[in-house]
C-alpha positions in Angstrom: 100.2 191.1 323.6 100.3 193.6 320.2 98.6 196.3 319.2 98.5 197.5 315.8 97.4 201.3 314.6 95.9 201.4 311.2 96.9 204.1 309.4 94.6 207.0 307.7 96.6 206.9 305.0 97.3 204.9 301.9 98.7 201.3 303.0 100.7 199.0 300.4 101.2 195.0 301.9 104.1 193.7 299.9 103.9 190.0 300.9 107.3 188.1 301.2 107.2 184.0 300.6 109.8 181.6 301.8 110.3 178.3 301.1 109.9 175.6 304.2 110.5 172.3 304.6 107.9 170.8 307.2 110.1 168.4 309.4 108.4 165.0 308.6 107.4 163.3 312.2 107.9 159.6 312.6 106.9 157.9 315.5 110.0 155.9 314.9 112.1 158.2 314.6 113.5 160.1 317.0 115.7 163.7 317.3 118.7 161.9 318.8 119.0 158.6 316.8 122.1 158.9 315.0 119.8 158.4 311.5 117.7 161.2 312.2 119.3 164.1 310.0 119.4 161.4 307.6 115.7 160.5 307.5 114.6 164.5 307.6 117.0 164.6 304.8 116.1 161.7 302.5 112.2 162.6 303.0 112.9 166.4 301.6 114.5 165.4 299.2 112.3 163.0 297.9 114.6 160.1 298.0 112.4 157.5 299.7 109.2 157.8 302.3 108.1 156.0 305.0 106.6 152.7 305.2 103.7 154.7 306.7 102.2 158.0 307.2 103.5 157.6 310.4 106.5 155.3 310.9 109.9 154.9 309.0 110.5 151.8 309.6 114.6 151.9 310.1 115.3 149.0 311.3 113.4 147.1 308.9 116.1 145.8 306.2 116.6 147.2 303.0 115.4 145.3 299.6 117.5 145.7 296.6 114.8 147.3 294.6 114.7 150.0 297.6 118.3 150.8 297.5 118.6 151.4 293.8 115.3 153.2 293.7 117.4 155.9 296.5 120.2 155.7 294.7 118.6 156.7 291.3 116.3 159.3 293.2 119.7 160.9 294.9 120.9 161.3 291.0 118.0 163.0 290.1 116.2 159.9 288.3 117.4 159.8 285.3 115.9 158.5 282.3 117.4 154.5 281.5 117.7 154.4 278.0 115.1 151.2 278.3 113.6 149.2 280.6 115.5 146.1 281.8 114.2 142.6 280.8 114.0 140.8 284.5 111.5 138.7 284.5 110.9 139.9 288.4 110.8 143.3 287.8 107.7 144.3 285.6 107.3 147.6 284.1 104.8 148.9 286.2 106.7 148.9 289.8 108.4 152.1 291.6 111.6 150.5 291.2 111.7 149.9 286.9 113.6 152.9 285.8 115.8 152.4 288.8 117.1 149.2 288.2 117.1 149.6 284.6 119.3 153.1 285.7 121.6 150.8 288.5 122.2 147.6 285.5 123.1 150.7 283.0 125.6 152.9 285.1 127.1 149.6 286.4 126.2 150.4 289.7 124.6 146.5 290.0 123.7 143.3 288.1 120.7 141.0 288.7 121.2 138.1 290.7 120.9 136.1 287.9 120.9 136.4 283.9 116.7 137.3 284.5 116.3 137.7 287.8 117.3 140.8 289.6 116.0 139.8 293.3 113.9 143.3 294.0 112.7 141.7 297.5 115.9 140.0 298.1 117.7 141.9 301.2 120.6 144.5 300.7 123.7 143.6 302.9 126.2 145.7 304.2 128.6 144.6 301.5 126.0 145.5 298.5 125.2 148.9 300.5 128.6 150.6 300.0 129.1 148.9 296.6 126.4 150.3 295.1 127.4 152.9 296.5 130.6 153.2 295.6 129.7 152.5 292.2 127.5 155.3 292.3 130.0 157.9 293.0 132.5 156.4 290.2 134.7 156.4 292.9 135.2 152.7 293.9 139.3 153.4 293.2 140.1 152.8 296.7 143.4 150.3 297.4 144.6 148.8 300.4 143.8 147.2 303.4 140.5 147.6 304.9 141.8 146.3 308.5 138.9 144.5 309.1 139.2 140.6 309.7 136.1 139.8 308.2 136.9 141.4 304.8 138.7 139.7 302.7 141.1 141.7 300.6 140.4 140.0 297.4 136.4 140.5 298.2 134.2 142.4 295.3 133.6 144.8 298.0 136.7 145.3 299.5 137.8 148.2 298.1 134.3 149.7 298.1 134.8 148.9 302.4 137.7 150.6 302.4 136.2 153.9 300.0 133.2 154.4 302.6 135.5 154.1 306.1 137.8 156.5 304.0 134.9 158.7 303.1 133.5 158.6 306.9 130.6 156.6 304.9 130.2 154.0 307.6 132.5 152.4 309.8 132.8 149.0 310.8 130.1 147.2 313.5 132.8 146.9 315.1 136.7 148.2 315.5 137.4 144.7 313.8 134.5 143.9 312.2 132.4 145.1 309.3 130.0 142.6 309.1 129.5 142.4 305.1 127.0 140.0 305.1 124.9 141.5 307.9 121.3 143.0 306.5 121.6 146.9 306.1 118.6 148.7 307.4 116.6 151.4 305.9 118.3 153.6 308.4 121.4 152.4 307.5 121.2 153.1 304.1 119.9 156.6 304.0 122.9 157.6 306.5 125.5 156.2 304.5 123.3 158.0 301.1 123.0 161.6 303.4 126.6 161.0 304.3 127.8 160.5 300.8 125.2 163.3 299.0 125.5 165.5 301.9 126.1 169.4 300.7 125.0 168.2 297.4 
């Protein structure tokens, strides 16, 4: 309990305003799953919501449309100099500008010449080359020790950039399981893990 004296005198309130960022609350996620820093994260940045007011929905697997659309939110969205000409991706969805963004920086192609697959699901593999691409950094060389990658794979030297990176490891010590779906979770830990400090 306080008590507060009013003074007889003259009284000047100088108010002082700091900046907070509410924690967002999802019922699905919770303070010690190894995605949560990366969710709070993500949502205060404004790099993706949830599915809901109320859940995340992190194990749900990641479309392609989603992952480019964090990927170009993470960079700030830029501009694309024009919108791409997929005939599956019209004009008017969240993720134009960000696919027209990924096709520009060479982050990603479409799946065909016109298609670009928005709803098609983002595997582990396509994760950390998109990634990779991202960050200009997909220089990595060598062996990525795990048996299922194949050292001539697209996405081998993007593997071996993110276990390098501490981006994500493997699903297991001899596995990385590149054409496993990559989750929502996943995704926006290997994002917070590659932006982090940024």
């Amino acid at each position: 309990e306080y008590t507060f004296v009013m003074p007889t005198g003259k009284v000047e309130i100088t108010p002082s305003f700091v900046k907070q960022t509410p924690s967002q609350a999802f019922v699905d996620v919770k303070t010690g799953d190894y995605f949560y820093d990366a969710v709070q994260w993500a949502v205060g940045k404004g790099i993706t919501n949830g599915t809901s007011a109320e859940t995340f929905s992190p194990e749900d697997p990641c479309t392609r449309a989603q992952i480019v659309t964090f990927l170009w939110r993470a960079a700030g969205s830029p501009e694309p100099s024009a919108l791409s000409d997929f005939t599956d991706v019209p004009s008017d969805k969240y993720y134009a500008k960000a696919v027209a963004w990924a096709v520009e920086n060479g982050i990603t192609n479409g799946t065909t010449d016109i298609t670009f697959g928005p709803d098609e699901t983002c595997t582990r593999a396509h994760g950390v080359t998109f990634l990779s691409r991202a960050a200009k950094a997909n220089t990595a060389s060598g062996n990525s020790n795990f048996a299922d990658v194949d050292a001539n794979a697209y996405y081998a030297s993007a593997i071996k950039w993110a276990v390098d990176n501490g981006i994500t490891n493997g699903i297991s010590s001899s596995l990385f399981g590149p054409d496993s779906s990559c989750t929502r979770a996943q995704i926006v830990t290997f994002l917070y893990r590659m932006y982090q400090g940024k």
